[in-house]
N, CA, C and O atoms as a printed pandas DataFrame, in Angstrom:
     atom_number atom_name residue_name chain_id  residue_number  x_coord  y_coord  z_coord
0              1         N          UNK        A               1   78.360   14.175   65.228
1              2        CA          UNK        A               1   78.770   13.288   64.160
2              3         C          UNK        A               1   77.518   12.839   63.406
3              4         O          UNK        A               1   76.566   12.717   64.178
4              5         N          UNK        A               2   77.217   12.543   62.076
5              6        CA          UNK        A               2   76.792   12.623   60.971
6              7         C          UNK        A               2   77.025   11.795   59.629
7              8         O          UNK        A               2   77.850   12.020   58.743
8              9         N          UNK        A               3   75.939   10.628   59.727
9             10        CA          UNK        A               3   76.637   10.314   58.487
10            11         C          UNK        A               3   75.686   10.815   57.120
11            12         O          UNK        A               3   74.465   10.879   56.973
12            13         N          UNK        A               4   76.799   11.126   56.230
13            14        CA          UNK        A               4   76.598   11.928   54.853
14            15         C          UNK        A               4   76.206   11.450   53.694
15            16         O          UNK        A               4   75.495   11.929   52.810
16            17         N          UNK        A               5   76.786   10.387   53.812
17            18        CA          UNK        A               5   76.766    9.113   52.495
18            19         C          UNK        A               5   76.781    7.810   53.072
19            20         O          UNK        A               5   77.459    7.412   54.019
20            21         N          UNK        A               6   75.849    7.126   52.301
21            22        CA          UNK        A               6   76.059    5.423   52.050
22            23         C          UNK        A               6   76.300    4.899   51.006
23            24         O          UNK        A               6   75.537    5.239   50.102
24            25         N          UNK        A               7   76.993    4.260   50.770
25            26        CA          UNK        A               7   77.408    3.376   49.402
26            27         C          UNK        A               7   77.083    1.879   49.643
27            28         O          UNK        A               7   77.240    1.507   50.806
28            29         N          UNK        A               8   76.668    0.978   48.766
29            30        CA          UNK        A               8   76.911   -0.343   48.647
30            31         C          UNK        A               8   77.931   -0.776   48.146
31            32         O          UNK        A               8   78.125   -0.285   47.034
32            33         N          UNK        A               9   78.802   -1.595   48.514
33            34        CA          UNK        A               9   79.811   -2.366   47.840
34            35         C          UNK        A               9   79.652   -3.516   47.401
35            36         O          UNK        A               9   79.463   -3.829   46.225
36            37         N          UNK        A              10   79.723   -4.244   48.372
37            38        CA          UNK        A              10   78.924   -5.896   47.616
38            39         C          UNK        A              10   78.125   -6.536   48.892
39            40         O          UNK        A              10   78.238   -6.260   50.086
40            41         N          UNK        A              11   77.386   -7.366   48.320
41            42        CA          UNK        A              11   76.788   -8.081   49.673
42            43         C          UNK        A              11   76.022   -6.997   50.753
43            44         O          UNK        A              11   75.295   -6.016   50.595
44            45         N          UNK        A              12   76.541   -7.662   51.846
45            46        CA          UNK        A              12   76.100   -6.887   52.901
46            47         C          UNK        A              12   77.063   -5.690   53.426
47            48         O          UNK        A              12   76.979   -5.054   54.477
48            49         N          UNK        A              13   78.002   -5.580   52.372
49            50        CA          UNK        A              13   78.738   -4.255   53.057
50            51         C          UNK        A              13   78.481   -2.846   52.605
51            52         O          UNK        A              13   77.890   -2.794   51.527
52            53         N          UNK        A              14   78.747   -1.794   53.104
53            54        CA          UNK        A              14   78.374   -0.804   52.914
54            55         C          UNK        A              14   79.429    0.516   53.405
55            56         O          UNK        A              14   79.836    0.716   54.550
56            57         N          UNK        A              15   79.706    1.273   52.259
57            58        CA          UNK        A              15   80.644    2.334   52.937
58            59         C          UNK        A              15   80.227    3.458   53.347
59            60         O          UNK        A              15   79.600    4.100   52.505
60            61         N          UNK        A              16   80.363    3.958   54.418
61            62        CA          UNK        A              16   79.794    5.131   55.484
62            63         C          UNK        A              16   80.640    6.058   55.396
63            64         O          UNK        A              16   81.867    6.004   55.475
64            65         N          UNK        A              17   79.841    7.067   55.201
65            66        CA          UNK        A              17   81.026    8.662   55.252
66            67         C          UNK        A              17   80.436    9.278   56.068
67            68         O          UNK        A              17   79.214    9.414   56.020
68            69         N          UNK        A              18   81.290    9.853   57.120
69            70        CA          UNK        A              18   80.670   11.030   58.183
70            71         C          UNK        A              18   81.411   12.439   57.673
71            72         O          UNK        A              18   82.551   12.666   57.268
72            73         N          UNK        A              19   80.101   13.376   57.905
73            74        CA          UNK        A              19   80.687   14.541   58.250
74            75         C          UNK        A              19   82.009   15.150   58.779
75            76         O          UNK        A              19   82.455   16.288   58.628
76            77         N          UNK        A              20   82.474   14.163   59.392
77            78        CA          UNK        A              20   83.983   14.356   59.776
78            79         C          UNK        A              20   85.222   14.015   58.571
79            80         O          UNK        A              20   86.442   14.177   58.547
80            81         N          UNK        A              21   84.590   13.669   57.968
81            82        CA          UNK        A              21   85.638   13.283   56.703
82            83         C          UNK        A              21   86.295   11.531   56.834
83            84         O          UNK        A              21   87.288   11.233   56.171
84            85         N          UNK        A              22   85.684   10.594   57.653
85            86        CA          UNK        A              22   85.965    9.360   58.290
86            87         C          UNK        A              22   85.186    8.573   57.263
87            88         O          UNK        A              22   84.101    8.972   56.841
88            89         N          UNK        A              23   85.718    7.523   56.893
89            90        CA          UNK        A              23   84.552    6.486   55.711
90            91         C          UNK        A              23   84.850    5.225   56.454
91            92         O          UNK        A              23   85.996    4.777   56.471
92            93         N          UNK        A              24   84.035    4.740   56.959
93            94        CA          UNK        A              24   84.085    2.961   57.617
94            95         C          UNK        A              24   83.605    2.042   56.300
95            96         O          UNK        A              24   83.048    2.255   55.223
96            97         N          UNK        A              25   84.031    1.146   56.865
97            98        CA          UNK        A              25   83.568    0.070   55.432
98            99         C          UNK        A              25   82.749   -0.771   56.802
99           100         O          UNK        A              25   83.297   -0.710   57.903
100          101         N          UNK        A              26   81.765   -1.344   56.690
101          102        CA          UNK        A              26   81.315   -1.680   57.306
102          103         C          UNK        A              26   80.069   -3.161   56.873
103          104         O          UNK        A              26   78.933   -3.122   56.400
104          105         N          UNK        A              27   80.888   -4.261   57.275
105          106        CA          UNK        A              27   80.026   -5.621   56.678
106          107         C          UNK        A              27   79.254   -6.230   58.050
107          108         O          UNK        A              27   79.670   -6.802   59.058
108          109         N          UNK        A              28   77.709   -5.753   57.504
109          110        CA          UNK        A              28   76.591   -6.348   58.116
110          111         C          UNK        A              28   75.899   -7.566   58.432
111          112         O          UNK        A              28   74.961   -7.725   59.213
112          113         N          UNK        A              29   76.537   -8.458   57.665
113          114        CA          UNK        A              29   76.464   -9.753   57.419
114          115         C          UNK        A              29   76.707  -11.146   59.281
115          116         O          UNK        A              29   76.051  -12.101   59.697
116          117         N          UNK        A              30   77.552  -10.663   59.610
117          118        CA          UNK        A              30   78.134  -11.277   60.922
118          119         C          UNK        A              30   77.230  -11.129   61.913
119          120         O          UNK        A              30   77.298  -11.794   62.947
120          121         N          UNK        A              31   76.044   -9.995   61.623
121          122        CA          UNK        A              31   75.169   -9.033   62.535
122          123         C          UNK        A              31   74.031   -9.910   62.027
123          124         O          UNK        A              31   73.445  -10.694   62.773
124          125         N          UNK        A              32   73.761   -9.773   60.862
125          126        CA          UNK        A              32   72.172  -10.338   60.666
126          127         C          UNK        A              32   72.714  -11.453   60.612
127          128         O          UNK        A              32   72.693  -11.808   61.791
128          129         N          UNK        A              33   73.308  -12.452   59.889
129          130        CA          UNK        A              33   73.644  -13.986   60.285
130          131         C          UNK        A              33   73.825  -14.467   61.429
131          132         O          UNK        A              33   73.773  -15.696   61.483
132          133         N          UNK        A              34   74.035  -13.879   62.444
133          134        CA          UNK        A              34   74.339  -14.315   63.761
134          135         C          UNK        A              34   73.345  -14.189   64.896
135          136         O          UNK        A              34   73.522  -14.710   65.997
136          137         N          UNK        A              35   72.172  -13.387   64.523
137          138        CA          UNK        A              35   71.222  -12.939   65.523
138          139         C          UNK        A              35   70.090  -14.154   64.722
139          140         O          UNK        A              35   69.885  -14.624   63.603
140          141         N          UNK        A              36   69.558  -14.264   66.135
141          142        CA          UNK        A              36   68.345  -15.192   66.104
142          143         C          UNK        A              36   66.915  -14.236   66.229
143          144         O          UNK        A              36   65.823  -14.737   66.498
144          145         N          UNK        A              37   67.113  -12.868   66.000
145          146        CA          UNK        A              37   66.145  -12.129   65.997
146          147         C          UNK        A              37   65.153  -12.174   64.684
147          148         O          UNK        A              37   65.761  -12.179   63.613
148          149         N          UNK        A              38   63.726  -12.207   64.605
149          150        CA          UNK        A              38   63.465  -12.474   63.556
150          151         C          UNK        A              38   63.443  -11.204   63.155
151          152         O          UNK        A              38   63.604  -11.284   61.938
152          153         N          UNK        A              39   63.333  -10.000   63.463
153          154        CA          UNK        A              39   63.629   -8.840   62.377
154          155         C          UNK        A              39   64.773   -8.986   61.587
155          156         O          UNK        A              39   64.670   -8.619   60.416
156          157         N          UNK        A              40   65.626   -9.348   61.892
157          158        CA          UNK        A              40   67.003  -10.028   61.250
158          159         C          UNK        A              40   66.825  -10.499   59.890
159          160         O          UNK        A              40   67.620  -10.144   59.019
160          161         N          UNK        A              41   65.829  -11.284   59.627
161          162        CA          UNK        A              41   65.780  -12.269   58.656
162          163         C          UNK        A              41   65.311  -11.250   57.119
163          164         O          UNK        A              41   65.788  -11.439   56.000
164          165         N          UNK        A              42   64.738  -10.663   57.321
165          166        CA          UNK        A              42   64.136   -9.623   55.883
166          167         C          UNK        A              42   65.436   -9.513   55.503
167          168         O          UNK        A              42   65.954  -10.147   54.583
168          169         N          UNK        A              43   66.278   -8.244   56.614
169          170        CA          UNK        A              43   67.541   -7.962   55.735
170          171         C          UNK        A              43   68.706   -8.984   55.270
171          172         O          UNK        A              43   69.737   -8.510   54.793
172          173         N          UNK        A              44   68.547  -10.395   55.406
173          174        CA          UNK        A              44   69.585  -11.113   54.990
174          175         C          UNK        A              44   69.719  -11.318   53.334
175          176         O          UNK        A              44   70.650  -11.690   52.619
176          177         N          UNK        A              45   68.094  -10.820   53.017
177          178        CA          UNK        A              45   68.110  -10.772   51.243
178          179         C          UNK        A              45   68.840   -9.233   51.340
179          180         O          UNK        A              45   69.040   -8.392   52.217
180          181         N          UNK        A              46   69.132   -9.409   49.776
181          182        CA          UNK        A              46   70.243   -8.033   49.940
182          183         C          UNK        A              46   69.006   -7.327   49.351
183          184         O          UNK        A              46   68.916   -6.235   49.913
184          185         N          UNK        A              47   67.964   -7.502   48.407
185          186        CA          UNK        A              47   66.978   -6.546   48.480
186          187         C          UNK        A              47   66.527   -5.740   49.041
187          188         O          UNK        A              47   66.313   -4.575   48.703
188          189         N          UNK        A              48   66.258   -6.444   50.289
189          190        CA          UNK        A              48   65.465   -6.011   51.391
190          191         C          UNK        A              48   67.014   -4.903   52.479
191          192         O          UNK        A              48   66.885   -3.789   52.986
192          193         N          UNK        A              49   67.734   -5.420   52.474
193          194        CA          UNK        A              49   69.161   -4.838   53.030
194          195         C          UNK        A              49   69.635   -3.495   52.109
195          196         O          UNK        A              49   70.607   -2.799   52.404
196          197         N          UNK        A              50   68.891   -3.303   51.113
197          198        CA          UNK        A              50   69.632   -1.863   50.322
198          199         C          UNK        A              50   68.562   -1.437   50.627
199          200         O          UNK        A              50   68.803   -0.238   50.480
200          201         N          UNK        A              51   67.179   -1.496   51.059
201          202        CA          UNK        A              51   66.212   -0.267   50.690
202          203         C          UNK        A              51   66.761    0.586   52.374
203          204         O          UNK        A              51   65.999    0.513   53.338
204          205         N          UNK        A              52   67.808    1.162   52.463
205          206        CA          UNK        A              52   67.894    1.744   53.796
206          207         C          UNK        A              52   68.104    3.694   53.633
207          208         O          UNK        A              52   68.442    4.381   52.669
208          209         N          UNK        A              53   67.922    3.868   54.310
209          210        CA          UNK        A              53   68.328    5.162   54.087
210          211         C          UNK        A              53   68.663    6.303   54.848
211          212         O          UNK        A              53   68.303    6.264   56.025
212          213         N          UNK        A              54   69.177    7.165   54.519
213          214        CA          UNK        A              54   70.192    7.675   55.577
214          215         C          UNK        A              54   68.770    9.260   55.837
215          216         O          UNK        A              54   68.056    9.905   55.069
216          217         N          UNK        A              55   68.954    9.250   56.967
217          218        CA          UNK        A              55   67.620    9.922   57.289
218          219         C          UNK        A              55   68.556   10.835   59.017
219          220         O          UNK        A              55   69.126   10.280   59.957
220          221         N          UNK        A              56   68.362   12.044   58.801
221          222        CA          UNK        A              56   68.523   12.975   60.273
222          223         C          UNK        A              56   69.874   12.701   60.953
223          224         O          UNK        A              56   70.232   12.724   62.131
224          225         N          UNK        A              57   70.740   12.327   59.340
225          226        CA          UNK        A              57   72.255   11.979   60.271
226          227         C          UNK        A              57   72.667   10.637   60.790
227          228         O          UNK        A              57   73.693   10.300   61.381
228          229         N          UNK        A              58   71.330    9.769   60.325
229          230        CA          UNK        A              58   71.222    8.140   60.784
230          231         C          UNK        A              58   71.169    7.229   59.638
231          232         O          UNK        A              58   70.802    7.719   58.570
232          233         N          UNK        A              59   71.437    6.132   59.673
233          234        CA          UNK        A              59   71.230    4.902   58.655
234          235         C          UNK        A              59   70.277    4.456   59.177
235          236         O          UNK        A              59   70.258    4.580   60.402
236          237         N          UNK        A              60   69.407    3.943   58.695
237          238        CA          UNK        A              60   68.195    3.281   58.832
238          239         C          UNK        A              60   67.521    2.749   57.736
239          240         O          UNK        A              60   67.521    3.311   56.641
240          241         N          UNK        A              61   66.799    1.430   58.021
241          242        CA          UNK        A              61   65.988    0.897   57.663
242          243         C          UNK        A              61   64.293    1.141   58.067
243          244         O          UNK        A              61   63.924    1.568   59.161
244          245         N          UNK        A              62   63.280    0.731   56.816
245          246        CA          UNK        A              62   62.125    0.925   56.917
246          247         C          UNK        A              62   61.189    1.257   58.244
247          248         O          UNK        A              62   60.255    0.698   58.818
248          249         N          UNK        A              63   62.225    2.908   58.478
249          250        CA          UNK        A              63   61.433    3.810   59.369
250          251         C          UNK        A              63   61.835    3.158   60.495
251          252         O          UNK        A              63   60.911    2.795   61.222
252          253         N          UNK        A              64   63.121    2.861   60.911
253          254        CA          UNK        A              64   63.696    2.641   62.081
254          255         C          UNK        A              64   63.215    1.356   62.865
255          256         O          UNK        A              64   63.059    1.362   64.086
256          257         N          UNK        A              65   62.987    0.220   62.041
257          258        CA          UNK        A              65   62.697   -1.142   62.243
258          259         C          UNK        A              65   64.543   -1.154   62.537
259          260         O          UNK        A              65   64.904   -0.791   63.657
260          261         N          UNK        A              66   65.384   -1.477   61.746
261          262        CA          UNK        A              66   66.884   -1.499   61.884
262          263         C          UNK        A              66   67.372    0.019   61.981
263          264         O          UNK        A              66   66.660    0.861   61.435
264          265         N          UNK        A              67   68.080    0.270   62.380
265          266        CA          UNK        A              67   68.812    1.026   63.542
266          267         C          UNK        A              67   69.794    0.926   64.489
267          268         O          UNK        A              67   69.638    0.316   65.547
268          269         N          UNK        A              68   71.373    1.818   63.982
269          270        CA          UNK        A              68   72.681    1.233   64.955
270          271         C          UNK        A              68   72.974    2.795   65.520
271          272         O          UNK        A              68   72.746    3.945   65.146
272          273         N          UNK        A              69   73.325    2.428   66.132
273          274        CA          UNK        A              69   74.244    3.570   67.037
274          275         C          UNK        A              69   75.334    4.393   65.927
275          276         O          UNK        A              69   76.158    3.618   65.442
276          277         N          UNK        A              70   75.402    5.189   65.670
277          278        CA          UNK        A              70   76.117    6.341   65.461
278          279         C          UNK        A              70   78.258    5.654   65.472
279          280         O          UNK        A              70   79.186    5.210   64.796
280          281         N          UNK        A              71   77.920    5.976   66.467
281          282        CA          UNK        A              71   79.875    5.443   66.764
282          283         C          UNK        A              71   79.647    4.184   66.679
283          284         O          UNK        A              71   79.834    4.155   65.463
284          285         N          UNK        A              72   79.288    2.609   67.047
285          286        CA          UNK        A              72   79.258    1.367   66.206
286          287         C          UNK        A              72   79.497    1.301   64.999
287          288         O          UNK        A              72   80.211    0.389   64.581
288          289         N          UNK        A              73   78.962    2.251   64.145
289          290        CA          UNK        A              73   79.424    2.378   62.214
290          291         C          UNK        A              73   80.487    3.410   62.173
291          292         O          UNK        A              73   80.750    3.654   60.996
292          293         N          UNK        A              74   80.990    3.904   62.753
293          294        CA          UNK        A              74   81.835    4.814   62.832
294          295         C          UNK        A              74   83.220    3.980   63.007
295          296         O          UNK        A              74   84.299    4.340   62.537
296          297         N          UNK        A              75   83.016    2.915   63.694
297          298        CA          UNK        A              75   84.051    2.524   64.647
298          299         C          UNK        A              75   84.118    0.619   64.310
299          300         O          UNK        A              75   84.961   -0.251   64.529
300          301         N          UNK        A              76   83.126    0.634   63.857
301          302        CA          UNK        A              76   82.452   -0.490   63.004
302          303         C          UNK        A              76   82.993   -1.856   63.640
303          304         O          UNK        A              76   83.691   -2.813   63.304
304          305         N          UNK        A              77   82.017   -1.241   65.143
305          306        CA          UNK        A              77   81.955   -2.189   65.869
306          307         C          UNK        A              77   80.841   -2.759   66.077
307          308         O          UNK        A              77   80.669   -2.706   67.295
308          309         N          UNK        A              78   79.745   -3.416   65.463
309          310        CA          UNK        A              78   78.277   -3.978   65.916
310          311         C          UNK        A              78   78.490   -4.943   66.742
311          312         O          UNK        A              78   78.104   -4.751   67.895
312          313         N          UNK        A              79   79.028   -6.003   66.479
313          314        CA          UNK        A              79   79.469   -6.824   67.129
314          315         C          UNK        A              79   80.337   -6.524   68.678
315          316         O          UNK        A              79   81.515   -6.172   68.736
316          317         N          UNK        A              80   79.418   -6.766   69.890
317          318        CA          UNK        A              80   80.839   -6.150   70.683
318          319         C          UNK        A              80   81.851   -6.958   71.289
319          320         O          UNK        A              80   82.993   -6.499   71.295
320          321         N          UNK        A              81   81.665   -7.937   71.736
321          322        CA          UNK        A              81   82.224   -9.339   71.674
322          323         C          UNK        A              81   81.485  -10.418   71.213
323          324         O          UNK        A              81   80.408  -10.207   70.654
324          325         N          UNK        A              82   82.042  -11.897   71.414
325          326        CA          UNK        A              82   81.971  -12.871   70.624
326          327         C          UNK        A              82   80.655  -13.848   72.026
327          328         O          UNK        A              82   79.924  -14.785   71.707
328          329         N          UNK        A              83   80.732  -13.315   73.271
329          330        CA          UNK        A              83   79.502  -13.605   74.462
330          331         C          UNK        A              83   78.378  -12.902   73.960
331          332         O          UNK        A              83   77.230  -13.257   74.225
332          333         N          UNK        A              84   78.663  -11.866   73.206
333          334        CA          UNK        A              84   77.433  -11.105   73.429
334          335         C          UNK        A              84   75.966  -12.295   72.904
335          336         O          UNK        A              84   76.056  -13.264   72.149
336          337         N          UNK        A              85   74.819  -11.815   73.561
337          338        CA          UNK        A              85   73.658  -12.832   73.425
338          339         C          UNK        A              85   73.080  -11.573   71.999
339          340         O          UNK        A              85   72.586  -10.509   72.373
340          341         N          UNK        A              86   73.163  -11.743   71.077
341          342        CA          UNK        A              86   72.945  -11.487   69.414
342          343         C          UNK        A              86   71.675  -10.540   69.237
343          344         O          UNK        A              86   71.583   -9.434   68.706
344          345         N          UNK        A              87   70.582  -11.469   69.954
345          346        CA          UNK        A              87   69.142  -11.287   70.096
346          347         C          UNK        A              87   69.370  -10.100   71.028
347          348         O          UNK        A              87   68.918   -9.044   70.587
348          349         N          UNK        A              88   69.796  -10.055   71.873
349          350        CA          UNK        A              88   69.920   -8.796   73.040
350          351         C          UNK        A              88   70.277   -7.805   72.266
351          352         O          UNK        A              88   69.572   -6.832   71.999
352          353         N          UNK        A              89   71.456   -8.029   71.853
353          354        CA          UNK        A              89   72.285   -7.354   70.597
354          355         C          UNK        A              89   71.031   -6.240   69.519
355          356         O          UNK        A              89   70.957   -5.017   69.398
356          357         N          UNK        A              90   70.393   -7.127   69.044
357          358        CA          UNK        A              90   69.486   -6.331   67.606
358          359         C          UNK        A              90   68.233   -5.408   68.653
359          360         O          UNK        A              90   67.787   -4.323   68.279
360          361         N          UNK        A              91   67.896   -5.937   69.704
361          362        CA          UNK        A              91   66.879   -5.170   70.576
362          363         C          UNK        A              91   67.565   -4.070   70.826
363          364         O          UNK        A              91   66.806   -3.129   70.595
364          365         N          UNK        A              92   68.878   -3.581   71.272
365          366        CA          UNK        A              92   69.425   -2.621   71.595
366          367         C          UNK        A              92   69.617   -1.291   70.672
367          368         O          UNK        A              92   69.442   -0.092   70.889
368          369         N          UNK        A              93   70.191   -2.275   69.197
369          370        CA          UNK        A              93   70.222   -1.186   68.654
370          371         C          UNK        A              93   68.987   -0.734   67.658
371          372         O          UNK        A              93   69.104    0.037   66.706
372          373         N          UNK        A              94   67.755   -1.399   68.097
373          374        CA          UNK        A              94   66.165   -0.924   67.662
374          375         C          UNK        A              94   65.901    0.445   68.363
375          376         O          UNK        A              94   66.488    0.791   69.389
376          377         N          UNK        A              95   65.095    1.085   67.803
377          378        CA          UNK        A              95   64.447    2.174   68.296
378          379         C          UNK        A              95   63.151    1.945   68.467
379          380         O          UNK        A              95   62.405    1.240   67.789
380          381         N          UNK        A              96   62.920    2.598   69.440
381          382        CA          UNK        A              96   61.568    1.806   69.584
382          383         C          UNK        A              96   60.487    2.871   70.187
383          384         O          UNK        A              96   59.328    2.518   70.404
């Protein structure tokens, strides 16, 4: 799986097309507002939140500082429950 396209819609959302012919709409906002991570904080300007780019089948930000899992945008689940510790959360889906 592969994603093909990114679109902006408004804000922090963004529509994802995979190779499979699947488009998630997917709002980022709940993710960076909710984490106490300070990498978090750049992308809450939407400036800084569009320069991303879809690179080797991945979404990413400035060279894999931000970075999600594949099926999470697919399935457009970042969030996995409402316990989850946020900060744990953005470390996970870093590459590092």
């Amino acid at each position: 799986m592969e994603i093909i396209n990114v679109t902006h819609l408004r804000s922090h959302i963004l529509a994802i097309d995979f190779n499979d012919g699947h488009r998630s709409m997917v709002d980022f906002a709940p993710f960076l507002y909710g984490n106490a991570h300070p990498d978090c904080d750049r992308y809450k300007r939407i400036g800084d939140f569009l320069r991303f780019e879809v690179e080797d089948g991945n979404l990413n930000w400035d060279d894999y500082t931000m970075i999600f899992p594949i099926e999470d945008l697919y399935h457009n689940t970042l969030i996995k429950s409402p316990k989850q510790n946020f900060s744990e959360g953005f470390r996970a889906h870093r590459s590092f």
